[in-house]
N, C-alpha and C positions, 0 to 999 in steps of 0.2 A: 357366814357363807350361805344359810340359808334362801335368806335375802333377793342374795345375788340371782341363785335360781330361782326365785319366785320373781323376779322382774324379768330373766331372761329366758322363762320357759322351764321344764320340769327338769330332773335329776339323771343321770343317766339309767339307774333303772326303770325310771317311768317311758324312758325313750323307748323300751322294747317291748314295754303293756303297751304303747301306741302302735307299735307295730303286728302286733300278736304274736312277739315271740320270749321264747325264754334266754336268759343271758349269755347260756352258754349254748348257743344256736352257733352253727359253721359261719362264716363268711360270706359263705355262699345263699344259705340259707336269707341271711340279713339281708343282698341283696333283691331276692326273691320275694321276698315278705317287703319291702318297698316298693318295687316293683308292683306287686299284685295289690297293695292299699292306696298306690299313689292312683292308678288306674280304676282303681274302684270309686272312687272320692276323687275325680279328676272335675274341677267346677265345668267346663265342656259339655260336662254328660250331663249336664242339669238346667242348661243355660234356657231351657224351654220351658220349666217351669214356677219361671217366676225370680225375681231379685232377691227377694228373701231368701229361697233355698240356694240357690246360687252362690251370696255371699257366705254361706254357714257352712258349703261346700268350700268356699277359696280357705276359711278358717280352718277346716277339717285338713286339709293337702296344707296349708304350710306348716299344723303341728305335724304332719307324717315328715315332710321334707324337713325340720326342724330335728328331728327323733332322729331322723338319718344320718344326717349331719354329726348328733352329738354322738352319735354309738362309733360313724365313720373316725371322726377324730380318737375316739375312746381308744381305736383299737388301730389306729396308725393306718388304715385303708385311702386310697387315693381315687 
């Protein structure tokens, strides 16, 4: 099973260390805390300095939107 998550991205507790939060954060909360990493690490905001930062930026926002995803399913959210 390990495996599996190491080929398809981290574990569901590692989904909420990407997010900076703890696992038993509200709903709301989990929202907010993607919201505010997806915007922060949005590749857009860096698109001026260079391809290198840029792409390590699109790598940063799909593990956040990856994290979201998996905690979104974890906890039956739509």
């Amino acid at each position: 099973m390990n495996s599996v998550f190491a080929m398809f991205g981290a574990g569901a507790d590692d989904a909420y260390k990407i997010l900076g939060i703890e696992k038993d954060a509200s709903d709301d909360d989990v929202k907010k805390a993607y919201r505010s990493m997806a915007m922060k690490h949005h590749p857009d905001k860096v698109a001026n300095l260079g391809e290198d930062v840029r792409k390590a930026a699109e790598e940063k926002f799909k593990s956040i939107q990856n994290a979201y995803e998996r905690i979104k399913r974890e906890r039956g959210l739509k």
